[in-house]
TIPATOR-582846 format. One record per atom (N, C-alpha, C, CB): residue in one letter; x, y, z. Coordinates in steps of 0.02 Angstrom, whole numbers, padded with zeros to 5 digits, always signed. Glycine has a CB too. Layout:
N
aXYZ ...
This chain:
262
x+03144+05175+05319 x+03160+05213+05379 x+03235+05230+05380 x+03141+05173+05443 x+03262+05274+05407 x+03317+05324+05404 x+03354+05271+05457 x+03299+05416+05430 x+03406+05255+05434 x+03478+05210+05471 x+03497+05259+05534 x+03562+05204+05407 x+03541+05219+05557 x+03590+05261+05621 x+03641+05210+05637 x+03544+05283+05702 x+03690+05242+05671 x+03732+05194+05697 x+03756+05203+05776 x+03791+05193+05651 x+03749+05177+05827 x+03748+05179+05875 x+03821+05112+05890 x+03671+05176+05896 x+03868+05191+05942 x+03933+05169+05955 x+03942+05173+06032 x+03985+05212+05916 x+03987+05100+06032 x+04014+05116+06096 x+04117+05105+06076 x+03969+05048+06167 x+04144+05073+06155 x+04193+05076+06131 x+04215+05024+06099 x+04225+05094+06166 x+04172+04940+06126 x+04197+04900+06070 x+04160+04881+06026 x+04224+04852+06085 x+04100+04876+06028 x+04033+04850+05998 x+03989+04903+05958 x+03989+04823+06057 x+03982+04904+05882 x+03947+04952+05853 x+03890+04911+05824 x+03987+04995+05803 x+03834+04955+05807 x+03780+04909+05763 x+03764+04967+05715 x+03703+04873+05809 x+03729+04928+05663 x+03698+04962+05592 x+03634+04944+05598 x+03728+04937+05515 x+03576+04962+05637 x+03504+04955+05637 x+03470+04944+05599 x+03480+04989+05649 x+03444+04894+05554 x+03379+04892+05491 x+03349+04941+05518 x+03323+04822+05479 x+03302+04952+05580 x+03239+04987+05598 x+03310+05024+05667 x+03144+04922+05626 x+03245+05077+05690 x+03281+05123+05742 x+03299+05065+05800 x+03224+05193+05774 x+03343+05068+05840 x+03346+05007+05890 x+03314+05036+05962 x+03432+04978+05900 x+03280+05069+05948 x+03247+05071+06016 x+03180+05027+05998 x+03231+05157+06046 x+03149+05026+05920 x+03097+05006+05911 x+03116+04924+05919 x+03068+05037+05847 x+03159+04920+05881 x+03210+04847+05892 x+03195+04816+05958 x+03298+04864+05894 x+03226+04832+05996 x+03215+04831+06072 x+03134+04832+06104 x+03255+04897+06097 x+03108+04877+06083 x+03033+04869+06115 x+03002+04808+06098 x+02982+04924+06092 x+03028+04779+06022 x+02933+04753+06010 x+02984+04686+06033 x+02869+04757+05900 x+03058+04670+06027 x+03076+04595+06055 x+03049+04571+06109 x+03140+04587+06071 x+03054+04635+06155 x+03044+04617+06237 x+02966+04592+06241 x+03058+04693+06296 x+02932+04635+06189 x+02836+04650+06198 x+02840+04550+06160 x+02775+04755+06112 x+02869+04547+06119 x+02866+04460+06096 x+02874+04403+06137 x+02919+04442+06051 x+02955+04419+06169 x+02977+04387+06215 x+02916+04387+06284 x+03049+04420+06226 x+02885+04427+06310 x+02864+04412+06368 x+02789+04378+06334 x+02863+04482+06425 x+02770+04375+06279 x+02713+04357+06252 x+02704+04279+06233 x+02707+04399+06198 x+02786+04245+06224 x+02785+04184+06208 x+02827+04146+06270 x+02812+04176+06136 x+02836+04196+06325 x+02869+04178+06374 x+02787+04157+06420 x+02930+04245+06402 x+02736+04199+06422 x+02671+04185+06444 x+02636+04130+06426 x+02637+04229+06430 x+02657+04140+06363 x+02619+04071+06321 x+02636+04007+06351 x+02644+04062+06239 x+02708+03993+06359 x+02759+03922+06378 x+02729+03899+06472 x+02876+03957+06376 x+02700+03968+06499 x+02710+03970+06560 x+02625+03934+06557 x+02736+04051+06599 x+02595+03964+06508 x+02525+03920+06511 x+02504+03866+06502 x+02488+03933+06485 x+02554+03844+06453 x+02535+03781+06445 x+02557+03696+06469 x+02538+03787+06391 x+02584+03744+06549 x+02603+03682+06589 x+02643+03631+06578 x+02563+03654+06600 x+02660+03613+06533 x+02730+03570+06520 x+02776+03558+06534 x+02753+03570+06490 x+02835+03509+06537 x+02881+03478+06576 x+02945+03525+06555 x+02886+03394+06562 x+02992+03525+06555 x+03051+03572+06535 x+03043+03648+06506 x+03085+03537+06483 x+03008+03670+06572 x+02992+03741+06556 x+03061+03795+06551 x+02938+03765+06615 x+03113+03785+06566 x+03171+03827+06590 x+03189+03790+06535 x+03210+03828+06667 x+03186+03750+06491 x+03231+03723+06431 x+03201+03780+06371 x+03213+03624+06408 x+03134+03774+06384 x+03102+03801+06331 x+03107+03885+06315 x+03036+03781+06342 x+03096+03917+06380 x+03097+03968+06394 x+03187+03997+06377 x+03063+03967+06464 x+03234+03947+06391 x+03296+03978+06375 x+03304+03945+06285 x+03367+03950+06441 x+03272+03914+06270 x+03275+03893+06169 x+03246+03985+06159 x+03183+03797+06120 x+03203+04006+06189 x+03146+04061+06157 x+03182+04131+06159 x+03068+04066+06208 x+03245+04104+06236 x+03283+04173+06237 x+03347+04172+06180 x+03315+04187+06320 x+03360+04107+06153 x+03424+04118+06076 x+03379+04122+06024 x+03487+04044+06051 x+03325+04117+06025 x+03276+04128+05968 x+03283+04198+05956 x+03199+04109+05984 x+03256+04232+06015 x+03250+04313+06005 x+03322+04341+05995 x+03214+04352+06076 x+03358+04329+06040 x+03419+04355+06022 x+03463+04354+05963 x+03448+04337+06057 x+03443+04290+05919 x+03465+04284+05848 x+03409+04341+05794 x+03458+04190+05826 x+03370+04347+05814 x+03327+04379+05784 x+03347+04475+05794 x+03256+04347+05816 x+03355+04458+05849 x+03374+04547+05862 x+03447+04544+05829 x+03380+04581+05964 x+03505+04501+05821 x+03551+04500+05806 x+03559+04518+05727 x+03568+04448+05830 x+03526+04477+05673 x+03494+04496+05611 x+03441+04558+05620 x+03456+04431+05582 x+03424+04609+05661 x+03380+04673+05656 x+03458+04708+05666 x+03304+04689+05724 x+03485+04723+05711 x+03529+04743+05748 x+03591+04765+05692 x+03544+04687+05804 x+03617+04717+05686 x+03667+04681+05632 x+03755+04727+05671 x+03635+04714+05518 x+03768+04707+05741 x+03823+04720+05768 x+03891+04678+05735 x+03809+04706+05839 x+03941+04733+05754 x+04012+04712+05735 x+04045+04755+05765 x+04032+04710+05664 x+04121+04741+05773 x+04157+04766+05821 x+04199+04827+05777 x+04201+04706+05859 x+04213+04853+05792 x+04229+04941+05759 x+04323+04945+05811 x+04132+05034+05807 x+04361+04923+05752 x+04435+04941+05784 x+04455+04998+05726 x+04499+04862+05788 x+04480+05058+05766 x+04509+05105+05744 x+04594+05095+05708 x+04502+05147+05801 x+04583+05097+05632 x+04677+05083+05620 x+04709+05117+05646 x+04713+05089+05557 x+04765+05113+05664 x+04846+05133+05690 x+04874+05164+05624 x+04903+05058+05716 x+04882+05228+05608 x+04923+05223+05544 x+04989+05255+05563 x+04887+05261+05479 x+05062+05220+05537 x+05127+05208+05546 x+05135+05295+05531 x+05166+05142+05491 x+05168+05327+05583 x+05193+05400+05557 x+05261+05409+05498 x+05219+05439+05630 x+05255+05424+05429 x+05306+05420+05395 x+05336+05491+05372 x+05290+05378+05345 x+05400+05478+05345 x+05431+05571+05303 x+05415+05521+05227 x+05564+05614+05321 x+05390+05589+05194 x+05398+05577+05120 x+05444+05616+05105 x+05342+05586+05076 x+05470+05590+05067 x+05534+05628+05016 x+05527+05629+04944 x+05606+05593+05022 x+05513+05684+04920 x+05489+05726+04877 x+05561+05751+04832 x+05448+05785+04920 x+05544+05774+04747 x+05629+05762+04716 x+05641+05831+04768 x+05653+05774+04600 x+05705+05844+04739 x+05747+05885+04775 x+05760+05894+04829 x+05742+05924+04769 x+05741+05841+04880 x+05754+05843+04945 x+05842+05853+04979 x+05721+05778+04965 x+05838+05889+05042 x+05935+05869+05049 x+05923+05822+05094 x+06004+05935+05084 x+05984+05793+05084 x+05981+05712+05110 x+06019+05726+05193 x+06041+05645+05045 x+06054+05798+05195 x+06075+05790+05264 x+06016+05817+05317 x+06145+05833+05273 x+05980+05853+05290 x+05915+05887+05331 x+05857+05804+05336 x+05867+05976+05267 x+05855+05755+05307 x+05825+05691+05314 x+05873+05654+05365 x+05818+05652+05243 x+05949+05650+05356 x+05976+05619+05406 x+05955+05654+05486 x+06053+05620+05388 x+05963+05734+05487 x+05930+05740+05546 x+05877+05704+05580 x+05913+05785+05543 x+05812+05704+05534 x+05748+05705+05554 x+05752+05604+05587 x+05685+05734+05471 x+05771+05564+05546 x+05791+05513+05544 x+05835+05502+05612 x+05818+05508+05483 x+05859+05513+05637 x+05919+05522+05676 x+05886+05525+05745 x+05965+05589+05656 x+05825+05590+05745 x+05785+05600+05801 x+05724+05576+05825 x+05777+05647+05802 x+05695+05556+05749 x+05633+05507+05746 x+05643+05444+05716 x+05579+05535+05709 x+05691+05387+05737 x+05710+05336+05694 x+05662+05299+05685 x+05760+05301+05712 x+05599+05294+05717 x+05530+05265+05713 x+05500+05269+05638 x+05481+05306+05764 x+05508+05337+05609 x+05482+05358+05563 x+05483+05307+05508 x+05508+05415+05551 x+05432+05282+05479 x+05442+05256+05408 x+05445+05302+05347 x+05389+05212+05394 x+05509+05314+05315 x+05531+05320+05248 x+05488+05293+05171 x+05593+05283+05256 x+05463+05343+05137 x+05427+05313+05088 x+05466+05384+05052 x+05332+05296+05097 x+05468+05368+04971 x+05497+05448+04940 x+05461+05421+04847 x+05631+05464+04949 x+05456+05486+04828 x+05423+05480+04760 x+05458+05442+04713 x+05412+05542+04730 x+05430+05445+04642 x+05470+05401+04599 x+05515+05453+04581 x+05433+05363+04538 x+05510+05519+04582 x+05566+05565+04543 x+05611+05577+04597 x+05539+05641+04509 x+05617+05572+04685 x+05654+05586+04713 x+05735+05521+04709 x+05611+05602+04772 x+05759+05559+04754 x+05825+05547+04726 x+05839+05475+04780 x+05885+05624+04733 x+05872+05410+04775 x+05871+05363+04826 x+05876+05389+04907 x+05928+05319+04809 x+05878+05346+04936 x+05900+05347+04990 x+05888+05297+05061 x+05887+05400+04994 x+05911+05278+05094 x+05935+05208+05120 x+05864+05180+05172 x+06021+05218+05172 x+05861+05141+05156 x+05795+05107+05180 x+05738+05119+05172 x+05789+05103+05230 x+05730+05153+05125 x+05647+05200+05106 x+05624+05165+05051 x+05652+05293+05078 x+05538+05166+05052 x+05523+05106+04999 x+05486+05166+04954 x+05464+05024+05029 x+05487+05153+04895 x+05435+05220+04839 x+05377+05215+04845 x+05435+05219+04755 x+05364+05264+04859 x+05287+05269+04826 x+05267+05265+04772 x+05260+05314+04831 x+05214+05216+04748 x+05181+05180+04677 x+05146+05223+04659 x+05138+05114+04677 x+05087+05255+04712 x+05028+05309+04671 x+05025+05331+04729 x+04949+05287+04630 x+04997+05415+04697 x+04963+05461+04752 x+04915+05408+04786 x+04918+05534+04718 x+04875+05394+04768 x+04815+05355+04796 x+04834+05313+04879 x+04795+05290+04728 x+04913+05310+04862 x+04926+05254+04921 x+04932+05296+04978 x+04995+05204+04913 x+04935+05367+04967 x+04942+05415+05029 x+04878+05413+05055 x+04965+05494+05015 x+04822+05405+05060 x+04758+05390+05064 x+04754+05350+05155 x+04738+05335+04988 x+04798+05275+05148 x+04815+05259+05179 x+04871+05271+05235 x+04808+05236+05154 x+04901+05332+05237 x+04977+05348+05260 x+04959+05417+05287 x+05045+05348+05194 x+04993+05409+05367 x+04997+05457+05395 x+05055+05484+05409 x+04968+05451+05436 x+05064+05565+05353 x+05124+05588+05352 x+05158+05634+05386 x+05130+05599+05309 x+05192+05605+05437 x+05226+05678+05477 x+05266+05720+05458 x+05260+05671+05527 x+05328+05706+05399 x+05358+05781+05368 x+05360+05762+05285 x+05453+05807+05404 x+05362+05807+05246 x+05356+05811+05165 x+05439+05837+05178 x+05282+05877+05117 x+05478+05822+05148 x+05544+05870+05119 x+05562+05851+05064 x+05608+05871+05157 x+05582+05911+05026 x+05582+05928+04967 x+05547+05965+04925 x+05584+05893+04949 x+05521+05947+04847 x+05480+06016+04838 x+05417+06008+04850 x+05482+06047+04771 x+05397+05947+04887 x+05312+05948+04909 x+05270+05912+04867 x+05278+06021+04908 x+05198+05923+04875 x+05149+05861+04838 x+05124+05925+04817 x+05091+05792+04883 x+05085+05889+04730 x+05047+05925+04703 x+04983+05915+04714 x+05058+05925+04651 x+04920+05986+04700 x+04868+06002+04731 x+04838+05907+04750 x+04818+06062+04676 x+04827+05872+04691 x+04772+05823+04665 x+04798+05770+04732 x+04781+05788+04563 x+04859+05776+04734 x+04890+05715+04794 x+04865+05752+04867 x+04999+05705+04794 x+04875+05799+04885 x+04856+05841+04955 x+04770+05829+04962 x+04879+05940+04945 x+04732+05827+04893 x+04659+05836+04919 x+04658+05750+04939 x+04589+05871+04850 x+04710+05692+04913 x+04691+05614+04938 x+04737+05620+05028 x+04740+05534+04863 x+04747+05654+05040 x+04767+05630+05106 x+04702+05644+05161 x+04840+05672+05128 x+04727+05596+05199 x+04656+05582+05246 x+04687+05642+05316 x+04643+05468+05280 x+04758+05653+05330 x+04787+05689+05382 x+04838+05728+05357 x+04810+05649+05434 x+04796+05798+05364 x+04835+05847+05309 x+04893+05896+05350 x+04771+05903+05265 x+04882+05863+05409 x+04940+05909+05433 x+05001+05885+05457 x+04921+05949+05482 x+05058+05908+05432 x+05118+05899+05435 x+05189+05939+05397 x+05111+05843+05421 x+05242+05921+05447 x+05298+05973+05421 x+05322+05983+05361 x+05349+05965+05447 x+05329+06020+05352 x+05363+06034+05258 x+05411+06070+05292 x+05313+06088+05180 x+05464+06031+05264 x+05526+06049+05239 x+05563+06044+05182 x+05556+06032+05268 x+05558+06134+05132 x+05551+06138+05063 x+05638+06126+05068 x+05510+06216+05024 x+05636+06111+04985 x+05730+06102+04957 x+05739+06175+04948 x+05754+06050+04866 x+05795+06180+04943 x+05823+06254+04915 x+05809+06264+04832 x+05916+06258+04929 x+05791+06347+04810 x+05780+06343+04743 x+05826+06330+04702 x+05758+06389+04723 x+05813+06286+04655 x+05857+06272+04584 x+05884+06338+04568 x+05811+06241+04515 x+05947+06343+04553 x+05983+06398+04506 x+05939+06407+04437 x+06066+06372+04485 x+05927+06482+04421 x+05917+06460+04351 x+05817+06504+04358 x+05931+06343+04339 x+05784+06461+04315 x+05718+06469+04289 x+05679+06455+04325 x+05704+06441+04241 x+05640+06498+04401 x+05605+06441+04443 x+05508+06443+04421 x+05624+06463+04544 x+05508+06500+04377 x+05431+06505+04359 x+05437+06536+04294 x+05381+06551+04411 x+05405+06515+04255 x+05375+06553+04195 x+05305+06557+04149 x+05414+06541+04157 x+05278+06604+04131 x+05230+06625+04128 x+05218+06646+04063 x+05225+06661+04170 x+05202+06610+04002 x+05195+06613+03932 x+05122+06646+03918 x+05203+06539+03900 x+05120+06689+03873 x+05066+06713+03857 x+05030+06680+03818 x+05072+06763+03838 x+04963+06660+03818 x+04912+06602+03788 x+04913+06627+03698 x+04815+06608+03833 x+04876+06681+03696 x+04865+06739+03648 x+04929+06792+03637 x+04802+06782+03676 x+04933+06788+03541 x+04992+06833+03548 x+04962+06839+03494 x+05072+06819+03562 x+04973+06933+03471 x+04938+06937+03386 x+05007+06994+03378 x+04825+06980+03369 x+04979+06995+03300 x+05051+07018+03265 x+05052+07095+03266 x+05060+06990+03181 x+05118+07133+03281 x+05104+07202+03283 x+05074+07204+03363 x+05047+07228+03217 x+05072+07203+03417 x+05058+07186+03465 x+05091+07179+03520 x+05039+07153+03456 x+05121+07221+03561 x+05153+07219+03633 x+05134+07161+03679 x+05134+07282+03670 x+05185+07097+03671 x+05154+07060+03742 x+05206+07062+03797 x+05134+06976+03731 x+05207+07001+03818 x+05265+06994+03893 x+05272+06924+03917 x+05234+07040+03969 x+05333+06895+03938 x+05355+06854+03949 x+05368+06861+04029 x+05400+06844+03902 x+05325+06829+04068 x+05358+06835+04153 x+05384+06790+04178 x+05315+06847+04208 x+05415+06797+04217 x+05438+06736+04268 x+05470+06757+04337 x+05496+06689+04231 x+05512+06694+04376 x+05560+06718+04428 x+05622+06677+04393 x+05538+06697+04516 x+05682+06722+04440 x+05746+06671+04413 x+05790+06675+04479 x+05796+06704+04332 x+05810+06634+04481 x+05858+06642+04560 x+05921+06616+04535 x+05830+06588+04639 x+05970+06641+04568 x+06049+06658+04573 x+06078+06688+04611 x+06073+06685+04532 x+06121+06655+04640 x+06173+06704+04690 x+06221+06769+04680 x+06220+06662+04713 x+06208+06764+04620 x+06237+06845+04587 x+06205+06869+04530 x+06317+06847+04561 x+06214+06936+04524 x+06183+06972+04475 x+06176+06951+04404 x+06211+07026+04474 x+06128+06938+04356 x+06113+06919+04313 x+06072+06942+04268 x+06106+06882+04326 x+06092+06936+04188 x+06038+06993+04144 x+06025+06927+04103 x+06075+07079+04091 x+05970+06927+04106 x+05934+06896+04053 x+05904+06943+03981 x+05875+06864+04093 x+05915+06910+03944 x+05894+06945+03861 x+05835+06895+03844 x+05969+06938+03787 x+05797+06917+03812 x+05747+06872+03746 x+05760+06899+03696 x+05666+06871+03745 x+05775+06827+03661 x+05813+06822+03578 x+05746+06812+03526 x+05877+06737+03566 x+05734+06844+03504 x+05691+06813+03451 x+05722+06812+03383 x+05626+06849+03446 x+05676+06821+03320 x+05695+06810+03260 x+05743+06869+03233 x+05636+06799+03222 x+05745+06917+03254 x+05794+06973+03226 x+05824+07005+03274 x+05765+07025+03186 x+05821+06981+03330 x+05887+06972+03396 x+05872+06990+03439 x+05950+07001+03399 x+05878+07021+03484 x+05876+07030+03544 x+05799+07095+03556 x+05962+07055+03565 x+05740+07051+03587 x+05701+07111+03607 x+05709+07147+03646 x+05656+07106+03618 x+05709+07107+03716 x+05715+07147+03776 x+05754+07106+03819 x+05649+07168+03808 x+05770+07148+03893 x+05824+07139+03923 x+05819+07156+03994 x+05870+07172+03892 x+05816+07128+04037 x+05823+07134+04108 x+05891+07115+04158 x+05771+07095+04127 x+05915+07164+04195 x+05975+07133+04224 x+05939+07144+04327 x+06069+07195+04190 x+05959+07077+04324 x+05912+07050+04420 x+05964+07049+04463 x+05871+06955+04434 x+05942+07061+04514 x+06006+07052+04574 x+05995+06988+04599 x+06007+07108+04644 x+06053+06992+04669 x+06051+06908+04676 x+05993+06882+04721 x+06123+06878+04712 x+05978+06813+04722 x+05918+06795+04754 x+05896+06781+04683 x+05876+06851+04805 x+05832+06754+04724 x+05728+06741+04684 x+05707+06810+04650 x+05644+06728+04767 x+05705+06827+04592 x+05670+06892+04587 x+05646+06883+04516 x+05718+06960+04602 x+05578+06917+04526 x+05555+06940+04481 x+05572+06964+04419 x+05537+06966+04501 x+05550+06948+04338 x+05563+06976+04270 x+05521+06979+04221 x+05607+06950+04244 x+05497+07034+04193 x+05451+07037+04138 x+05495+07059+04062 x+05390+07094+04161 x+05494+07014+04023 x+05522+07046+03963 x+05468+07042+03888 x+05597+07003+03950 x+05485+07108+03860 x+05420+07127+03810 x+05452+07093+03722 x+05405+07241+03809 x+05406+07093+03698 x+05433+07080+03618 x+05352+07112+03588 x+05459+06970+03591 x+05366+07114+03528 x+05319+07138+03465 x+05337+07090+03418 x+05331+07217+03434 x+05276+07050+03380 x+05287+06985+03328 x+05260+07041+03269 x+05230+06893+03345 x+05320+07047+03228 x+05301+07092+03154 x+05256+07049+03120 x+05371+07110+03097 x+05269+06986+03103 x+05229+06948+03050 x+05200+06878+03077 x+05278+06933+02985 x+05168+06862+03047 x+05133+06802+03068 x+05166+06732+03037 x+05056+06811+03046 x+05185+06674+03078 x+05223+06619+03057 x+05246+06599+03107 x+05270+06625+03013 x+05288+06552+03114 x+05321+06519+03175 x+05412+06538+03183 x+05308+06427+03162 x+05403+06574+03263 x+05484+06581+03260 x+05504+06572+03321 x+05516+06647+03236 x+05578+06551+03336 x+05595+06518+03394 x+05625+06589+03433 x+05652+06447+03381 x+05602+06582+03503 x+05629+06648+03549 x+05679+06590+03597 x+05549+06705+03606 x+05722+06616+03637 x+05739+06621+03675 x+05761+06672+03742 x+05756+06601+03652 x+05766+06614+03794 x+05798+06669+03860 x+05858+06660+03862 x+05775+06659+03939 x+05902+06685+03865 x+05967+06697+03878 x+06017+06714+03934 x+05971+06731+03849 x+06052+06709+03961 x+06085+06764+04015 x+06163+06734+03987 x+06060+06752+04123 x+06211+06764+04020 x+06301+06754+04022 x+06317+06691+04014 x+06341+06775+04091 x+06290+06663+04060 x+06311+06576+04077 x+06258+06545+04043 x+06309+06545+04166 x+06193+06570+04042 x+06145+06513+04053 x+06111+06522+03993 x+06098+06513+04119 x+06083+06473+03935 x+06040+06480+03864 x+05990+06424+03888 x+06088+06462+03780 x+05908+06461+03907 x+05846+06412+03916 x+05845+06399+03837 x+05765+06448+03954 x+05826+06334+03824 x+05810+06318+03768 x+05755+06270+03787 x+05865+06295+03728 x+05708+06225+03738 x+05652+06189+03747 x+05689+06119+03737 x+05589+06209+03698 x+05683+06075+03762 x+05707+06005+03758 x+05685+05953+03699 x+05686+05977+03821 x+05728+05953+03664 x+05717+05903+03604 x+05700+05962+03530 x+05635+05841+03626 x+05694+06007+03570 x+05640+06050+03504 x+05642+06132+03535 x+05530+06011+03502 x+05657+06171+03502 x+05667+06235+03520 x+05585+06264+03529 x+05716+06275+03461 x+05591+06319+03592 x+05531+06357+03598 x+05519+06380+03535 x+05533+06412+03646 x+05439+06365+03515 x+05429+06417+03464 x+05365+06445+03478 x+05432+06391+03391 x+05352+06533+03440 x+05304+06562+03460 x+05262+06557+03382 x+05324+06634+03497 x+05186+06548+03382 x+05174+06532+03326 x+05126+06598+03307 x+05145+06459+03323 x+05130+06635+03238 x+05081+06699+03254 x+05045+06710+03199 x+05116+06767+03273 x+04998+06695+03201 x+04942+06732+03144 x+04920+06794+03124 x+04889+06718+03154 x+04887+06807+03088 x+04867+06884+03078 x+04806+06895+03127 x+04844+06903+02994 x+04757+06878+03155 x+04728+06877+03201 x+04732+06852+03286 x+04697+06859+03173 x+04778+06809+03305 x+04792+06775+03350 x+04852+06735+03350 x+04748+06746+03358 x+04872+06706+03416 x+04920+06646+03406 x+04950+06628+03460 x+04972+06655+03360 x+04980+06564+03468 x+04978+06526+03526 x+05034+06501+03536 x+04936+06479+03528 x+05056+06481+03618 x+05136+06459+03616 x+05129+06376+03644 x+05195+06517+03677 x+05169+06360+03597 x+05147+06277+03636 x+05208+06246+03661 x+05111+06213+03578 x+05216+06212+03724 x+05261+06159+03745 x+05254+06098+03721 x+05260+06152+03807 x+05301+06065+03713 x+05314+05988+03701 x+05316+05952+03770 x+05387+05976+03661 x+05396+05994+03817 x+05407+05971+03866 x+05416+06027+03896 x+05449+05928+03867 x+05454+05985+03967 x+05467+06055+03984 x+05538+06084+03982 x+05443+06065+04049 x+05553+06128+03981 x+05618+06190+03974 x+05657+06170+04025 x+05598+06277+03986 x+05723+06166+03996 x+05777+06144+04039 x+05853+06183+04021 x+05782+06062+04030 x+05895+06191+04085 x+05926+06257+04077 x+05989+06187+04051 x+05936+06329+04162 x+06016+06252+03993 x+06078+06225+03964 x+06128+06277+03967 x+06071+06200+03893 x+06197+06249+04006 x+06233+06311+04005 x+06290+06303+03952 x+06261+06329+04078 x+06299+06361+03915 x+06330+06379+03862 x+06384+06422+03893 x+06286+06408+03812 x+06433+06468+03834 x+06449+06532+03824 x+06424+06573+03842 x+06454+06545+03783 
C-alpha cells in the first residue's frame, strides 16, 4: 500500500498502512476487548482496561511510526570567490556583521573566514552574497537556496575568453576568437610559423576579436597572441597547433597565462 506522511507543526508520522485505516480498526479492537474485560466480571477492571489502553497505543505507535519534524536554521553566509575586492566585502561585512564568511580554496585570504573544503558542503549553506568571479555550473546545481547577491570582481586585464578551433585542416581558412579587455587601445597579432597572420587593433574596454590563419603543411607549430605589452604564451609549454593532411587538433596542457614582455 502507497505511504503518506501526515504533518502537523510538531508531530509528524510515516504510516505502514493509510492512518485513517490505522485508526479505524484500533478503536473497532479496542472497544472489542474493552467489551470482553467488561464481561467477564472481574476485580480490577479500570487496571485492566487502562493495561489494554498502552497495549493499543504501543501498537498504533509501531503502525503509525511518529517523530518530531524540526526544520534546520541555516546560518546566512558571503562566499568569496578568487578575485574578489576585499573593500566591496568590508562593506557588506560592516552592514551585515552577522554574516558568516566562508571563501574558496583559490580565493585570496581574508580575516575571519573559514574555506570551503568541497562544493558538496554548499549543500548545507545558505548563501546570501557570492563576490568575486562566482561558482561554476556543477556547484550552483548542489545548492539547496539558489538565490542570492552576486557581486562580480572587475575583469582581468588581458585574455578574458578564448575560443580554439577543435578541427583545423591544411590549406584551410580557420579563426581564433575571443574577448580581451584593457583600458586603452590595443592590437593584438597571431604569430605563427612564418610570422605574423593576422591582426586586430580593439578599443578600450571588453571587446570582441576574431583572427584568421591558413596551416600550409601538416605537422606541429607553435602560434601565438601577441599585442605591445602583452605575449599570451601556454604555461610550461608553448601553444601548439597540430595539422594533418586531413584534419587536426589543438590541445592544452594548462591553461594560458599572460606574460608581459617587449
Amino acid at each position: 500500500m502507497k505511504k503518506c506522511i501526515m504533518n502537523n507543526s510538531l508531530l509528524s508520522f510515516r504510516p505502514v498502512f493509510s492512518a485513517t485505516i490505522v485508526f479505524a480498526v484500533a478503536l473497532l479492537v479496542f472497544l472489542f476487548f474493552v467489551y470482553k474485560e467488561l464481561q467477564r466480571k472481574q476485580k480490577f477492571l479500570a487496571l485492566r482496561i487502562t493495561a489494554l489502553s498502552l497495549l493499543m497505543i504501543s501498537l498504533m505507535g509501531l503502525l503509525l511510526r511518529p517523530f518530531y519534524h524540526q526544520e534546520k536554521k541555516y546560518e546566512a553566509i558571503v562566499l568569496l570567490t578568487k578575485g574578489y575586492q576585499s573593500g566591496k566585502v568590508d562593506s557588506i561585512v560592516q552592514k551585515n556583521p552577522e554574516l558568516k564568511i566562508l571563501r574558496t580554496k583559490d580565493a585570496a585570504p581574508y580575516a575571519n573566514s573559514s574555506i570551503l573544503k568541497s562544493w558538496y558542503n554548499l549543500r548545507e549553506e545558505k548563501i546570501s552574497v557570492v563576490v568575486g568571479q562566482g561558482l561554476p555550473n556543477h556547484a550552483l546545481e548542489l545548492l539547496r537556496h539558489k538565490t542570492f547577491q552576486f557581486i562580480p570582481s572587475a575583469l582581468p586585464k588581458g585574455i578574458t575568453k578564448l575560443i580554439i578551433p577543435k578541427n583545423i585542416y591544411v590549406n584551410t581558412q580557420d579563426q581564433i576568437q575571443g574577448t580581451f579587455n584593457d583600458a586603452e587601445k590595443t592590437k593584438i597579432k597571431l604569430i605563427g610559423p612564418g610570422g605574423a597572420e593576422d591582426s586586430i587593433t580593439l578599443g578600450s574596454g571588453e571587446a570582441s576579436f576574431s583572427l584568421t590563419f591558413t596551416p600550409k603543411q601538416s605537422g606541429k607549430f607553435i602560434y601565438s597572441l601577441v599585442t605591445e605589452t602583452i605575449t599570451l604564451l601556454q604555461n610550461d609549454c608553448p601553444s601548439k597547433f597540430c595539422v594533418k593532411d586531413n584534419s587536426a587538433f589543438y590541445s592544452f596542457k594548462n591553461f594560458l597565462q599572460l606574460r608581459f614582455g617587449s
